[in-house]
Backbone as CSV, one residue per row, in Angstrom:
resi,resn,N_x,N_y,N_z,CA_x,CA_y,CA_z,C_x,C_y,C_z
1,UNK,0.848,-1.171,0.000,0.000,0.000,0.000,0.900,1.242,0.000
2,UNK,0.812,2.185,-1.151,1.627,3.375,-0.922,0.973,4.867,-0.451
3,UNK,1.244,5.462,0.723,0.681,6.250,1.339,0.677,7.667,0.626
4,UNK,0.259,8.860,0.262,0.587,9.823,-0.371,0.241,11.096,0.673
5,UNK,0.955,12.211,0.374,0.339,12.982,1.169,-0.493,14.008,0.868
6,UNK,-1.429,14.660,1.750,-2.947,14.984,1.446,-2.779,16.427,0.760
7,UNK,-2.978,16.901,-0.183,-3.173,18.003,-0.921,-2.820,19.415,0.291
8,UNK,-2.378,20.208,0.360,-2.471,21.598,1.398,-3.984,21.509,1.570
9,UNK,-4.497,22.059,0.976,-5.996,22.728,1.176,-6.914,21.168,2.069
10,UNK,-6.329,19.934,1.575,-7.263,19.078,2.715,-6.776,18.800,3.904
11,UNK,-5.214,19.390,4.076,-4.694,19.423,5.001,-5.340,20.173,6.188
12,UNK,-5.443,21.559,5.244,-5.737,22.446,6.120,-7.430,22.530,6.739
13,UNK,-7.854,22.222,6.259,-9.571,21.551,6.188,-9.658,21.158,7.473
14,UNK,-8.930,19.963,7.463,-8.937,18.354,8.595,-8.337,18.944,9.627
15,UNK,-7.436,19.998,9.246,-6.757,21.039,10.874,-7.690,21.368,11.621
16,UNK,-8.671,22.323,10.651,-9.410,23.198,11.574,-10.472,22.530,11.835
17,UNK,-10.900,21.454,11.075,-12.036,20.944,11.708,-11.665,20.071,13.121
18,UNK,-10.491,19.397,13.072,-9.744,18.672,14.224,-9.948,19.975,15.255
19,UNK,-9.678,21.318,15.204,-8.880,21.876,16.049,-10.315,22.388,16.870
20,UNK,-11.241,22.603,15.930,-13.129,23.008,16.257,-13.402,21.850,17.090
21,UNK,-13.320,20.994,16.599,-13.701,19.943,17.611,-12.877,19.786,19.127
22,UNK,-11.940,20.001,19.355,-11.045,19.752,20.335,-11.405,21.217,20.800
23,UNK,-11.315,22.355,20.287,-11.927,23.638,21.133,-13.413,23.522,21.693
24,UNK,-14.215,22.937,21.027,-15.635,22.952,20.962,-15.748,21.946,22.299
25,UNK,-15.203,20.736,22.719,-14.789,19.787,23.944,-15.093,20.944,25.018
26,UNK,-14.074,22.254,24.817,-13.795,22.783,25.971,-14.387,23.777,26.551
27,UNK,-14.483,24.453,24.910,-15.451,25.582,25.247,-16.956,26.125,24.823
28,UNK,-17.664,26.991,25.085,-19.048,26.490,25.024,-19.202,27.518,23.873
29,UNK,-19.180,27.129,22.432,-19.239,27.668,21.141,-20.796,26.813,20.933
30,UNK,-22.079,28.250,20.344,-23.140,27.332,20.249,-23.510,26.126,19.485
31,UNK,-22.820,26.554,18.027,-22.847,24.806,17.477,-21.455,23.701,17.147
32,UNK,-20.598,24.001,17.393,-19.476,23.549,17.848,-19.224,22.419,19.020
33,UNK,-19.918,23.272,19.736,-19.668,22.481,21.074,-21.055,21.167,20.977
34,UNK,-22.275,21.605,20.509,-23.169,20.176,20.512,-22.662,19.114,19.405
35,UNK,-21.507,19.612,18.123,-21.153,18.755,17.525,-19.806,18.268,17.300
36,UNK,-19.269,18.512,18.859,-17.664,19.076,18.551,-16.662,17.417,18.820
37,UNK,-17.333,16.313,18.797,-16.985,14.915,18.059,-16.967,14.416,16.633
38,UNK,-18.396,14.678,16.244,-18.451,15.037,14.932,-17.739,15.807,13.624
39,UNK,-16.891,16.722,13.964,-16.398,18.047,13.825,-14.817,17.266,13.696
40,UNK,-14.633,16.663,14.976,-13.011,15.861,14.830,-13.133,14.594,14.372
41,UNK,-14.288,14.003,14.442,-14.447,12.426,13.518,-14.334,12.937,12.001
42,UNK,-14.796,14.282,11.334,-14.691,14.589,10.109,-13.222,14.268,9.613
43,UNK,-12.607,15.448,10.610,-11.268,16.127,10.523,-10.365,14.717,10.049
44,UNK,-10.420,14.115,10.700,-9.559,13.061,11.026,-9.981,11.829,9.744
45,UNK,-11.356,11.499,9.675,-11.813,11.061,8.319,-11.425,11.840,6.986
46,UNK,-11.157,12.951,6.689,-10.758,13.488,5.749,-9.322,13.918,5.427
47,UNK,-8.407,13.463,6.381,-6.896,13.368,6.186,-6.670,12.119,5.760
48,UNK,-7.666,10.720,6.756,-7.186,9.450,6.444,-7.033,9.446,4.711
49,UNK,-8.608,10.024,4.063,-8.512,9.937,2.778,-7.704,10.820,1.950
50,UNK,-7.035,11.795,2.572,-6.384,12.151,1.970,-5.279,11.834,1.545
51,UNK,-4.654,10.889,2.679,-3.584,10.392,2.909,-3.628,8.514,1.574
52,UNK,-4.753,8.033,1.943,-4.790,7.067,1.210,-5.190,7.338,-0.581
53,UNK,-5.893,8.274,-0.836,-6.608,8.068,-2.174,-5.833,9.546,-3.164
54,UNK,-4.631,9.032,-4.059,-3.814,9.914,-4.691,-5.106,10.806,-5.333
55,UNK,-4.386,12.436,-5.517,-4.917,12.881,-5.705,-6.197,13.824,-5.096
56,UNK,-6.206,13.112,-3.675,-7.265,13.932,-2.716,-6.662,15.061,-2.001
């Protein structure tokens, strides 16, 4: 399996949605915080593919 790495722009995507979610944990942002698992399950789902599927 050869791994590639994820385009800038989905990089940066999967940051801030990772980083919303992990702020949203802490602090009380109104829709952030009721979806702020969701928000880092994205983040983190959209690097994996970035990382696996050339071209993403």
């Amino acid at each position: 399996m050869k791994l590639n790495a994820p385009k800038k722009q989905v990089w940066w995507i999967a940051l801030i949605l990772a980083a919303l979610g992990v702020v949203g944990r802490f602090v009380d942002i109104p829709v952030v915080t009721e979806y702020s698992f969701w928000f880092l399950l994205v983040g983190y789902i959209l690097l994996f593919l970035g990382t696996f599927l050339k071209g993403f």
